[in-house]
C-alpha positions as CSV (number, residue, x, y, z in Angstrom):
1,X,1.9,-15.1,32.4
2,X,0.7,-11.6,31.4
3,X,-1.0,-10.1,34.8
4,X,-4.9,-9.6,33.7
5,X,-6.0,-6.0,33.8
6,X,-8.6,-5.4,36.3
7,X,-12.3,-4.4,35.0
8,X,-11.4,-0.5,36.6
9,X,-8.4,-0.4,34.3
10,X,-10.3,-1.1,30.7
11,X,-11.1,2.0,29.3
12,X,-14.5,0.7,28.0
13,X,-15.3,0.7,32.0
14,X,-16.1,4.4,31.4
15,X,-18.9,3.4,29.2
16,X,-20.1,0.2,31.4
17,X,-18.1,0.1,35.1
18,X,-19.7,3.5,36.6
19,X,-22.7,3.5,38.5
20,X,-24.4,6.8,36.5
21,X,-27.5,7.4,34.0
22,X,-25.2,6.5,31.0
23,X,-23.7,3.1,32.0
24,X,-26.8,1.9,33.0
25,X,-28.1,2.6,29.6
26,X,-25.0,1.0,28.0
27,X,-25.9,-2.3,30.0
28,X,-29.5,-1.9,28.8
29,X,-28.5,-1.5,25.2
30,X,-26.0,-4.3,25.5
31,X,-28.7,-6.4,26.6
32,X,-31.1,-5.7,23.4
33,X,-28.0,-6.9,21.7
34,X,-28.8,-10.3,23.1
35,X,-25.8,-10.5,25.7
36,X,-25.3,-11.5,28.5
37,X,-23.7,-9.4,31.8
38,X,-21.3,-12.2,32.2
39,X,-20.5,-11.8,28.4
40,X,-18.8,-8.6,27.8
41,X,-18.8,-6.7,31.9
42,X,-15.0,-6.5,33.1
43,X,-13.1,-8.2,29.8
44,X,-11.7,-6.3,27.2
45,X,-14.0,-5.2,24.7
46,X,-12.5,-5.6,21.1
47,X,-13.4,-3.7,17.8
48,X,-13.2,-5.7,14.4
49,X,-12.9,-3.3,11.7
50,X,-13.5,-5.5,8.9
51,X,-13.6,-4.1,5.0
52,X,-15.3,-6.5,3.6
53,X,-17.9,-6.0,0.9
54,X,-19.6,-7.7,-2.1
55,X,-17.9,-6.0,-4.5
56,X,-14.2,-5.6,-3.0
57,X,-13.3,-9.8,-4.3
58,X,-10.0,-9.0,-1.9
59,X,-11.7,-9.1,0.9
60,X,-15.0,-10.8,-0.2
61,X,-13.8,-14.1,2.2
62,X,-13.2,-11.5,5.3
63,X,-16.8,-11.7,6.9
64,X,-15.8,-15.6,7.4
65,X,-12.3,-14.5,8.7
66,X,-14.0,-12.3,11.2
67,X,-15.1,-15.5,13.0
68,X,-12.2,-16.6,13.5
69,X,-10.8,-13.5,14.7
70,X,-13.9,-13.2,17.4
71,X,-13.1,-17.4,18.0
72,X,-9.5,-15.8,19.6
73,X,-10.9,-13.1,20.9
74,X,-13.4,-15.4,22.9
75,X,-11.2,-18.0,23.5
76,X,-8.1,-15.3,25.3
77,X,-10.9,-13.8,27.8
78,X,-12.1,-10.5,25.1
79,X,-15.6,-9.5,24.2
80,X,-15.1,-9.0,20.1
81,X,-17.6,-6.6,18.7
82,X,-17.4,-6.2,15.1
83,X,-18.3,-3.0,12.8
84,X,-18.3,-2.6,9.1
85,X,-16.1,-0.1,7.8
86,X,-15.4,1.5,4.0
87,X,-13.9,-0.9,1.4
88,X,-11.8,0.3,-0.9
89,X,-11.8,-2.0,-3.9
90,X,-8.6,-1.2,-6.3
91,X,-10.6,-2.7,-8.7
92,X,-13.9,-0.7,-8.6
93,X,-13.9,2.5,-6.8
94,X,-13.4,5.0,-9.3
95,X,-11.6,7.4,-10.2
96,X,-9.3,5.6,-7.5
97,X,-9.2,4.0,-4.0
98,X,-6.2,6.5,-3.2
99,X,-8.7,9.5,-3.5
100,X,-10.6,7.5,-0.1
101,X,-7.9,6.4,1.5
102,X,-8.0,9.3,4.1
103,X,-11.4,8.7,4.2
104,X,-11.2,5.0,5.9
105,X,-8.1,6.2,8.1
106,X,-10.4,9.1,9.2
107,X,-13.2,6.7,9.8
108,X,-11.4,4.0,11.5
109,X,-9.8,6.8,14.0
110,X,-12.8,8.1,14.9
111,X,-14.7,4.8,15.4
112,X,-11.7,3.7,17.2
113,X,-12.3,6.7,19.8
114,X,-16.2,7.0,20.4
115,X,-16.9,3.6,20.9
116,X,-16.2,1.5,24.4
117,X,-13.4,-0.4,22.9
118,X,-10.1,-1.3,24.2
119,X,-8.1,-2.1,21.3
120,X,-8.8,-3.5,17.7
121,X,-8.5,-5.8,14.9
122,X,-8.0,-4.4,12.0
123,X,-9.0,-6.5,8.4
124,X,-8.1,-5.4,4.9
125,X,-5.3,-5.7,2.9
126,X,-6.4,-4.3,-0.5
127,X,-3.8,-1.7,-1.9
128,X,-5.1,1.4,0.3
129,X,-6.7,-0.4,3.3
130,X,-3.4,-1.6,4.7
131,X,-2.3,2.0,4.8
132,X,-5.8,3.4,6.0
133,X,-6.3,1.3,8.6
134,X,-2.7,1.4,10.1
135,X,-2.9,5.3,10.2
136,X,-6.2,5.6,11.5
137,X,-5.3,3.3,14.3
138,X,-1.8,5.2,15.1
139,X,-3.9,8.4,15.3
140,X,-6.0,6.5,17.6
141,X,-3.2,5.0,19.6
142,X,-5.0,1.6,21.0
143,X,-3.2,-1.6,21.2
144,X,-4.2,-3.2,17.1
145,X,-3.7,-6.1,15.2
146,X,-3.6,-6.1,11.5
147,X,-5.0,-9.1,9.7
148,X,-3.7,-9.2,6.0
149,X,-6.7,-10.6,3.8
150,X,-3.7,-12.5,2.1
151,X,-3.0,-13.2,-1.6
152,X,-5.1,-15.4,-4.1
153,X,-4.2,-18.2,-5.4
154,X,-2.4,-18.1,-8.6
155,X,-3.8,-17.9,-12.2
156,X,-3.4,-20.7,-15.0
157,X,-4.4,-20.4,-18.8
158,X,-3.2,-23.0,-21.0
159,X,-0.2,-24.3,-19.2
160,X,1.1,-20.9,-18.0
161,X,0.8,-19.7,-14.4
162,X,-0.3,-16.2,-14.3
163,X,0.3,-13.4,-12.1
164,X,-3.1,-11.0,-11.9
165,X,-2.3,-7.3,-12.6
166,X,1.1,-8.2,-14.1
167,X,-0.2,-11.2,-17.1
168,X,-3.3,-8.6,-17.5
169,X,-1.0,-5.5,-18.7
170,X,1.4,-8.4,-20.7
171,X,-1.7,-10.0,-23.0
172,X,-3.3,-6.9,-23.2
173,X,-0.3,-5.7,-25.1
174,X,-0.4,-9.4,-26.9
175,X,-3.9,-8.4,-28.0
176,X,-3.1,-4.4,-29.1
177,X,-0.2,-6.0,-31.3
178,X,-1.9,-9.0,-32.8
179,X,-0.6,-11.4,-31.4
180,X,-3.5,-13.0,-29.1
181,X,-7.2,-12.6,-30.3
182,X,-10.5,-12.6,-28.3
183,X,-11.1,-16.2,-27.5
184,X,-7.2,-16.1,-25.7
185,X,-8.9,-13.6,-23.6
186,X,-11.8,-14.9,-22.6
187,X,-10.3,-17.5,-21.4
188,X,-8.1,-15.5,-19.7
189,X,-10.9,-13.5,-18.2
190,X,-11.5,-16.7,-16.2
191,X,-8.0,-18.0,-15.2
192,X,-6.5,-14.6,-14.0
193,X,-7.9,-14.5,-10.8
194,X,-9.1,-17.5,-9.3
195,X,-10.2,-17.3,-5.7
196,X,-10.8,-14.6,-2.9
197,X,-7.8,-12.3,-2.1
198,X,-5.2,-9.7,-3.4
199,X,-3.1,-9.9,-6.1
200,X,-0.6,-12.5,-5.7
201,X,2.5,-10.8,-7.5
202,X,4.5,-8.5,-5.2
203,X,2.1,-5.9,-6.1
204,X,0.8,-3.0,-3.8
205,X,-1.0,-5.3,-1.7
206,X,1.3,-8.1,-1.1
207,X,4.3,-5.1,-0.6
208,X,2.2,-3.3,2.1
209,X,0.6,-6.2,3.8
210,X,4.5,-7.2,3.7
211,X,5.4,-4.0,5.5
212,X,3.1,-4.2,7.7
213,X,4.6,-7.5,9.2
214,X,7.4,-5.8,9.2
215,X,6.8,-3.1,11.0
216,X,5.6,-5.8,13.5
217,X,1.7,-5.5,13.7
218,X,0.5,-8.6,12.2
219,X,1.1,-11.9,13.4
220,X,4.1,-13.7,11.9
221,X,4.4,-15.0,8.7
222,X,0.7,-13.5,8.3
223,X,1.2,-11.3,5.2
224,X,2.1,-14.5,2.6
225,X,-0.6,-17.0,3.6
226,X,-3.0,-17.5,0.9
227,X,-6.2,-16.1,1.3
228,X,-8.1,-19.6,1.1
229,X,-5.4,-21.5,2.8
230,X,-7.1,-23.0,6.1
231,X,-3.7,-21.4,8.3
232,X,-5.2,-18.1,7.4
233,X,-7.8,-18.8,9.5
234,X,-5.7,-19.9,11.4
235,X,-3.5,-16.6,11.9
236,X,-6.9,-14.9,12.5
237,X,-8.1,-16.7,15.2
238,X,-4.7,-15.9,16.4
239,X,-4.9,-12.2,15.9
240,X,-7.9,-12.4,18.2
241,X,-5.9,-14.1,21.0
242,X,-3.1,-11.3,20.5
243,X,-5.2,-8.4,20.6
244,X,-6.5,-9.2,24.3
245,X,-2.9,-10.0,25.0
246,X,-1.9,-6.4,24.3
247,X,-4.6,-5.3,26.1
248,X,-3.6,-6.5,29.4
249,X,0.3,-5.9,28.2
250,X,-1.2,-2.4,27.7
251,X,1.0,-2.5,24.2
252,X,-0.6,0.1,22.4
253,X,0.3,0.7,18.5
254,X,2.7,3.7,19.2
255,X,4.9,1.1,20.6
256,X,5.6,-0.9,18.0
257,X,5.2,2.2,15.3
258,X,8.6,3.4,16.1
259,X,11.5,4.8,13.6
260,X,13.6,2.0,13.8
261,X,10.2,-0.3,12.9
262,X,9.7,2.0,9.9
263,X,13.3,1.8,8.7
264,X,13.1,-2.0,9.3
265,X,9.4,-1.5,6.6
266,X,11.4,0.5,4.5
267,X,14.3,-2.2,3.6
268,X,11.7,-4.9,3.6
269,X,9.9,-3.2,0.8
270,X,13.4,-2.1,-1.0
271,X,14.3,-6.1,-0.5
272,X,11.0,-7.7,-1.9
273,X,11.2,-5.1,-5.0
274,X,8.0,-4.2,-3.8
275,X,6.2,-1.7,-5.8
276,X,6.4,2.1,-5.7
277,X,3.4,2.8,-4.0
278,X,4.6,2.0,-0.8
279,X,6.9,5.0,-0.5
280,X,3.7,7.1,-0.6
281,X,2.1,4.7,2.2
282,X,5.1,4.4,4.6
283,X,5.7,8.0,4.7
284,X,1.7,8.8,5.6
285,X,2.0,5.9,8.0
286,X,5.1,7.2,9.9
287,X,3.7,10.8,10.0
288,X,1.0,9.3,11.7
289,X,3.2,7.8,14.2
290,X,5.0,11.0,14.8
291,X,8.2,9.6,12.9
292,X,9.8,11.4,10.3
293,X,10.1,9.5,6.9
294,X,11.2,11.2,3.7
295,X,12.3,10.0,0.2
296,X,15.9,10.6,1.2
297,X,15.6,7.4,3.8
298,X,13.9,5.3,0.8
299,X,17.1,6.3,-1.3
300,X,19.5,5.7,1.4
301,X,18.6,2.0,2.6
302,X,18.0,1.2,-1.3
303,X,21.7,1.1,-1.5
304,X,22.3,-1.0,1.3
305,X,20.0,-3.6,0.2
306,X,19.6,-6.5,-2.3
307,X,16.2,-7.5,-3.8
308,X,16.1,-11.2,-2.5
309,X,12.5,-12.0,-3.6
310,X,12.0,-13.5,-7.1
311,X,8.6,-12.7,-7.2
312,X,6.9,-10.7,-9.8
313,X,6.8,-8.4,-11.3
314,X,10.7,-7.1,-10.3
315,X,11.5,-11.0,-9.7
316,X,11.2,-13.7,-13.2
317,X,9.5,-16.4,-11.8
318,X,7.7,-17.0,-8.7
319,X,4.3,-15.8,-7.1
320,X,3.2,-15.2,-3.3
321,X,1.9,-18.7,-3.0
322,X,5.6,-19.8,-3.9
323,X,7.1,-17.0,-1.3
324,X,5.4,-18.2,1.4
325,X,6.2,-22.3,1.3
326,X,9.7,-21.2,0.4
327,X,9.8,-19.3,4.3
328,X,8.1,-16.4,3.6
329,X,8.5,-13.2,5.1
330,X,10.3,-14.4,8.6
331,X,12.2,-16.4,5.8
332,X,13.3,-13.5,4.5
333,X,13.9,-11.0,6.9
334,X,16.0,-14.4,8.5
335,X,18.7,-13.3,5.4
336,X,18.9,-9.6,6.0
337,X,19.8,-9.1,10.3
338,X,22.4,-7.2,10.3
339,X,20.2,-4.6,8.7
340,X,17.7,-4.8,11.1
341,X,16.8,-3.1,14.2
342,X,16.1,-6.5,15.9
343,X,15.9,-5.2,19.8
344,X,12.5,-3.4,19.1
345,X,9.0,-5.0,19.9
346,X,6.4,-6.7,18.1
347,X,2.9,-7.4,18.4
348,X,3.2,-11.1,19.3
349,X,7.2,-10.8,20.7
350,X,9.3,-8.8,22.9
351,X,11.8,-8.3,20.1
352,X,11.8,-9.1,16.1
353,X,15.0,-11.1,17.6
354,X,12.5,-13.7,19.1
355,X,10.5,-13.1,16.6
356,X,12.8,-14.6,13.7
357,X,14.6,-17.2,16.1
358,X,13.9,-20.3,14.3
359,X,12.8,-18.9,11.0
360,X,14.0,-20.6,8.2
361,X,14.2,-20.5,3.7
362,X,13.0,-23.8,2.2
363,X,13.9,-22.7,-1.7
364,X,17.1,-20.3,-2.0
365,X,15.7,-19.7,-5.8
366,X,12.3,-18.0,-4.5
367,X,14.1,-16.1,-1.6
368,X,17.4,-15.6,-2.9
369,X,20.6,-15.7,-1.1
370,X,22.7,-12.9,-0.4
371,X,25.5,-14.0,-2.7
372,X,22.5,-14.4,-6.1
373,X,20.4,-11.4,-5.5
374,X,17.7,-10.7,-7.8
375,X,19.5,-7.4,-8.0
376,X,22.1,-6.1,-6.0
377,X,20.5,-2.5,-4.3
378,X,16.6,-2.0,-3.3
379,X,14.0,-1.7,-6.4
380,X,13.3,1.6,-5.9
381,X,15.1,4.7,-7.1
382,X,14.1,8.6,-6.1
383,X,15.3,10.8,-8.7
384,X,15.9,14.7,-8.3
385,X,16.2,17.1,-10.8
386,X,14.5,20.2,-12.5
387,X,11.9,18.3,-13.9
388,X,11.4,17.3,-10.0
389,X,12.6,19.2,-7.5
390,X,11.2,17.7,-4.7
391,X,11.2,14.1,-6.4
392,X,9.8,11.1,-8.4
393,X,10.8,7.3,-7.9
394,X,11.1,4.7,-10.3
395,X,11.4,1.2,-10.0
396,X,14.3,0.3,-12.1
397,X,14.1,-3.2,-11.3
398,X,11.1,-3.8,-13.7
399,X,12.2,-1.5,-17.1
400,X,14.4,-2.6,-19.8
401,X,18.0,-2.4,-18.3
402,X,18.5,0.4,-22.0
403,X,16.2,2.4,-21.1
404,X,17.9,3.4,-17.3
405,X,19.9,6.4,-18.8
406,X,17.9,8.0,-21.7
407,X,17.5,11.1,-23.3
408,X,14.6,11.3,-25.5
409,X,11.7,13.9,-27.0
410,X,8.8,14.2,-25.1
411,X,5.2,13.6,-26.3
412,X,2.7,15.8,-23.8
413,X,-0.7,14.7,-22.7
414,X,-2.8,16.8,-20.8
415,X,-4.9,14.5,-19.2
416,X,-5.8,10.6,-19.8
417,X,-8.4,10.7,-21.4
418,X,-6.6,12.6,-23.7
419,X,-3.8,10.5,-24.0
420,X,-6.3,7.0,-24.3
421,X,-8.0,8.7,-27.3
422,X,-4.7,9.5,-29.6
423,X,-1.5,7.7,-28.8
424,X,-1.9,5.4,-31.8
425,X,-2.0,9.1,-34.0
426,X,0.6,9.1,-36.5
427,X,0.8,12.6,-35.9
428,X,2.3,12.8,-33.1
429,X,5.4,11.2,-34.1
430,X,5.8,8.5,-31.6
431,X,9.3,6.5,-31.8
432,X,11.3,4.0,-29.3
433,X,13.3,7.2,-28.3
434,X,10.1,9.4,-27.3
435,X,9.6,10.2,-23.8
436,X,5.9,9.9,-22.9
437,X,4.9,12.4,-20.4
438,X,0.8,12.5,-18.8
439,X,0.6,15.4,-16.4
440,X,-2.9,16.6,-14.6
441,X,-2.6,13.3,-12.9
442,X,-1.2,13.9,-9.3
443,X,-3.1,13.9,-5.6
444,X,-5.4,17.1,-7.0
445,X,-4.7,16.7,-10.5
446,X,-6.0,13.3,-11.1
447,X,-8.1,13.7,-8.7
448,X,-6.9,11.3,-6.2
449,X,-3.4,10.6,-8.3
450,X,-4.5,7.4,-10.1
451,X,-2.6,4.5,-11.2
452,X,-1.9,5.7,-14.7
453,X,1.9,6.0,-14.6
454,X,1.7,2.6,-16.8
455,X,1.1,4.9,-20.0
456,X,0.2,2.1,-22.7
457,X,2.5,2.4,-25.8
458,X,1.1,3.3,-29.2
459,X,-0.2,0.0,-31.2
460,X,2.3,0.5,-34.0
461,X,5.6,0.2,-31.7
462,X,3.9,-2.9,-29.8
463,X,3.7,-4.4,-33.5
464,X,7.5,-4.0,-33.4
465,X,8.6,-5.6,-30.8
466,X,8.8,-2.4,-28.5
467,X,7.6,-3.7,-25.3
468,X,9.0,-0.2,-23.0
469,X,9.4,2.8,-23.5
470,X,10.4,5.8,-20.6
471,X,6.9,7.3,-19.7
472,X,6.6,10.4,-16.7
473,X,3.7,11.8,-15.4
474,X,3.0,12.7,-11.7
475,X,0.2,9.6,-11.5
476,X,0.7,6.0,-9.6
477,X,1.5,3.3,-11.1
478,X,0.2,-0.3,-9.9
479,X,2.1,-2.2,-8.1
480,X,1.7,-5.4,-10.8
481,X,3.0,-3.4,-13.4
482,X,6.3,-2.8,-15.0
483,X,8.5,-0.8,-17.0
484,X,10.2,2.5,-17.1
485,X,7.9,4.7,-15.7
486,X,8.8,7.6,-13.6
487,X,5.7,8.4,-11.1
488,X,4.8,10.7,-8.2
489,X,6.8,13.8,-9.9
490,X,6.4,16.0,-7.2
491,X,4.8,19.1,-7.3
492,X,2.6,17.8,-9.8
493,X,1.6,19.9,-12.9
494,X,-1.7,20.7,-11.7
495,X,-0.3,23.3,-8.9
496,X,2.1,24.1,-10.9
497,X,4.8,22.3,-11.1
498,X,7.9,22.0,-13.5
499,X,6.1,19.2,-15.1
500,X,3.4,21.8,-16.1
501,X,6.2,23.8,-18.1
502,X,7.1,20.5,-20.3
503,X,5.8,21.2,-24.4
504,X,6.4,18.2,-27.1
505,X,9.7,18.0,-28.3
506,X,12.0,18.9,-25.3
507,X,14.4,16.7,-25.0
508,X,13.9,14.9,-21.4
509,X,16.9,12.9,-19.5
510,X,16.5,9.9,-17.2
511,X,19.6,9.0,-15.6
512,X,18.8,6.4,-12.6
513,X,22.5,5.7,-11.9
514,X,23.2,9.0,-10.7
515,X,19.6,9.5,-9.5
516,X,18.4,12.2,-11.8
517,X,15.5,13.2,-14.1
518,X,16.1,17.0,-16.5
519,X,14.4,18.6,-18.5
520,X,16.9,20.0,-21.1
521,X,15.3,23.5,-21.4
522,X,17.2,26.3,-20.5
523,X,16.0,28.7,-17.2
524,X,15.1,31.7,-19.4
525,X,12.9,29.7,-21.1
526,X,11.6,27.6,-18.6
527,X,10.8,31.4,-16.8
528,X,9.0,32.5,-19.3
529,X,6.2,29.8,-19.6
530,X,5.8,29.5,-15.9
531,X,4.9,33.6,-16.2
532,X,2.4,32.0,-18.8
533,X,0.6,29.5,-17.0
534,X,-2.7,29.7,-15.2
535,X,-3.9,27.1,-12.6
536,X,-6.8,24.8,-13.9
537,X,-10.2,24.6,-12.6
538,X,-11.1,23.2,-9.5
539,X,-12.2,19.3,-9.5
540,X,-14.6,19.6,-7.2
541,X,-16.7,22.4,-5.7
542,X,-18.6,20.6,-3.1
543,X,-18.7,17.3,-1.2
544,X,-15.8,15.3,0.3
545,X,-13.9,16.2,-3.0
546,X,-13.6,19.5,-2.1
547,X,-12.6,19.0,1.6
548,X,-9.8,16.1,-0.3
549,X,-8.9,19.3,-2.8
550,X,-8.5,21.9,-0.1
551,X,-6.5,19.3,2.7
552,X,-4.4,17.1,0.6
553,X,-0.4,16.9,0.5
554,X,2.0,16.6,-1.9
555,X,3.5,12.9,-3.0
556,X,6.8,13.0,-1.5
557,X,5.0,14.0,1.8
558,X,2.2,10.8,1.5
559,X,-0.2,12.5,0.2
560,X,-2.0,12.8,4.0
561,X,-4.8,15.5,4.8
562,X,-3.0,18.5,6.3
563,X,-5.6,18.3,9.1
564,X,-5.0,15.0,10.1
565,X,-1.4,14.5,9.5
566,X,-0.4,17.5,11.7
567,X,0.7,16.8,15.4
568,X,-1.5,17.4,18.4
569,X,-3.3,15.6,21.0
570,X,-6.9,14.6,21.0
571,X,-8.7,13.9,24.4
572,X,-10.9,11.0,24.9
573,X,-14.8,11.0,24.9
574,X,-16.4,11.7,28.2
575,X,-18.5,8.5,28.8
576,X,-20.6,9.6,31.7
């Protein structure tokens, strides 16, 4: 039995508890809410950030799931109070989500500390959400909760069961080569995505709402459950019961962000053959939570672990639906304990030890033994080289096993738009072999470094039979996508990076075995057009663009704002 805090103890007493000018007019405003004294007056007062919107359809079920959450909260002794906060639809918000994902952690910090709130619910699970919410809330150091929105169900078209993201960049390849025509993709306009939720491949969302349960802030099993499925209200109503626990358990976030929780992320993402982008994530979270993650830790723990989940897009066969029946994720964190920290706390447990005690695989083809791994070391490799001196990642699981160590010419773009409007010249020479490199595309460059590391392949080639090709560019790449495609060079071109330095025609070498990516120009040379270049223009001479342009990091440090990612304390409101 958790000993109840007293009313003195909450911190939203300073706001309602004292006898001054202020909490008298925060019980009068509370009452032209239309509650009651006995309502809210000495219980924990709990803030639902919930990213739901009309136009974000991963989240477009979470206004219902916030009722749920407030049922738990109600039903454990809490007063839930819940408060819209920016959606970040992957499929929308251009030029890309990641350009606002500071923006929501900023937000949800700052809400976090001027309202009289105790701790919080957090709800998203959209690609950049997860991350924004988690490192707002470590910033604000409450006890939190993290409600995954949870995947959709999967797609069908004519006998086949599709995976969104994933099937989307597959036929649209089928259509550039001939091989499917309009009325294919009609249909398949219907069939891809077929109910409320995030993409149900081990995308970006499923791979960071993954992470987050493993770094032990969601309830568990939380992060597989399908978004319609009637346990995901379930888990929610939980959530809302858990919160007011930690509130009494004074468990704040910081306590469960620790390094050994963020190693634990790190081989759970490695192990899923989760997708790149959640190198970029973990490291802003950590920084957040005053741990030190680099792309050296990602590299490390990738050798020590299998990829167990045959899920696309690095697995053949199976979608997150599948994962969770066959255990899901306490499934398969159940197979990898010895690489575990397992004495460390969780939101809903003393110790990921109790945590898993009990948890169980029901299909050893979905979550794969340790002896039939999809693959025997993590799915993502960082690479090193002159072409990146301060690194790119690849995920090696999903290209063409040929293409791993290749030397090849490269074909430059300058920007996308660029590249969009003539890959399918015949001028430019485009073979197998080439090397396609987009630059301009990084955290300033792109702006916001969007997702186009997936650099489509010229219409002739896909007419072959050429379905990859090695591409490089110092973009994203989304997490349902495949192939060999170096991302998140690092610097990127636009501040001038080697990348910058690359013309048509250099000969470029990938090497993932030994970790490295060079470009085979000699120093002199290389010397004398960095003497040549000039920086580009600025994106952005006003507005929240220019604050991004003028605060952002680089992609090997998670692309944070230098303002907020830097240590130091900030002091609570004064309430009275």
């Amino acid at each position: 039995m958790v000993d109840m805090k007293s009313p003195e103890e909450l911190r939203s007493h300073q706001w309602y508890g004292t006898d001054g000018l202020r909490s008298f007019s925060h019980r009068a405003r509370t009452r032209q809410l239309g509650y009651l004294p006995e309502e809210h007056l000495g219980k924990p007062v709990v803030a639902i950030l919930n990213t739901w919107s009309d136009i974000n359809p991963c989240h477009v079920h979470l206004r219902d799931r916030a009722q749920a959450v407030k049922r738990g909260v109600w039903q454990a002794g809490g007063f839930p109070l819940e408060f819209p906060v920016s959606t970040l639809s992957e499929t929308f918000q251009k030029p890309t989500p990641m350009l606002y994902r500071n923006l929501l952690a900023l937000e949800t910090e700052e809400l976090l500390r001027s309202y009289p709130v105790d701790g919080a619910v957090l709800m998203g699970g959209c690609d950049k959400s997860t991350p924004a919410l988690l490192m707002g809330a470590a910033s604000a150091g409450l006890p939190a909760v993290f409600v995954p929105a949870g995947p959709m169900l999967p797609g069908h078209w004519r006998g086949e069961t599709l995976g969104s993201g994933t099937d989307m960049w597959k036929y649209w390849d089928d259509k550039r080569a001939g091989v499917i025509g309009d009325c294919e993709m009609q249909e398949l306009e219907s069939g891809l995505a077929r109910s409320p939720g995030h993409c149900m491949t081990m995308g970006t969302a499923s791979t960071l709402t993954a992470a987050a349960e493993a770094l032990g802030v969601t309830v568990p099993g939380a992060s597989s459950i399908p978004a319609v499925d009637s346990g995901h209200d379930r888990m929610a109503a939980k959530a809302g019961m858990t919160i007011v626990d930690l509130i009494h358990k004074d468990r704040r976030i910081g306590d469960i962000l620790t390094a050994d929780a963020f190693e634990d992320a790190v081989t759970t993402v490695l192990g899923l053959g989760g997708s790149t982008n959640a190198v970029i994530h973990l490291i802003a979270m950590a920084g957040r939570a005053g741990v030190k993650l680099t792309l050296d830790d990602f590299d490390r723990i990738a050798r020590t672990v299998p990829v167990l989940a045959n899920v696309r897009p690095g697995g053949q066969t199976y979608l997150m639906e599948d994962f969770h029946f066959a255990g899901g994720l306490p499934g398969f964190l159940s197979r990898i304990p010895d690489l575990l920290h397992l004495d460390r706390p969780t939101v809903c447990h003393d110790t990921l030890r109790d945590q898993l005690a009990g948890a169980r695989v029901h299909d050893d083809d979905v979550i794969r033994t340790r002896g039939n791994p999809v693959a025997a070391e993590g799915g993502v490799a960082v690479l090193r080289g002159n072409l990146c001196p301060d690194g790119a990642v690849i995920k090696h699981i999903a290209a063409e096993p040929h293409l791993l160590k290749h030397t090849g010419p490269a074909v430059v773009f300058d920007d996308y738009k660029e590249m969009q409007r003539t890959i399918n010249d015949p001028a430019l020479g485009i073979t197998a072999d080439s090397v396609l490199v987009l630059r301009n595309a990084g955290p300033k460059g792109g702006p916001g470094m969007p997702e186009y590391g997936m650099l489509p392949l010229p219409d002739h080639l896909l007419k072959q039979g050429v379905r990859d090709m090695v591409r490089i560019s110092d973009a994203r790449m989304s997490g349902t996508s495949y192939g060999a495609c170096v991302l998140h060079v690092a610097p990127e071109s636009y501040v001038g990076g080697p990348l910058a330095l690359v013309r048509t025609g250099d000969p470029i070498t990938l090497d993932v075995e030994n970790r490295t990516l060079t470009l085979d120009v000699d120093d002199e040379e290389l010397s004398r057009r960095r003497a040549e270049w000039t920086p580009p223009p600025a994106r952005y001479e006003r507005g929240y663009g220019a604050l991004y342009n003028d605060q952002i990091t680089q992609a090997d440090t998670g692309c944070d704002f230098e303002f907020l990612a830097r240590p130091g304390t900030v002091q609570d409101p004064y309430a009275g």
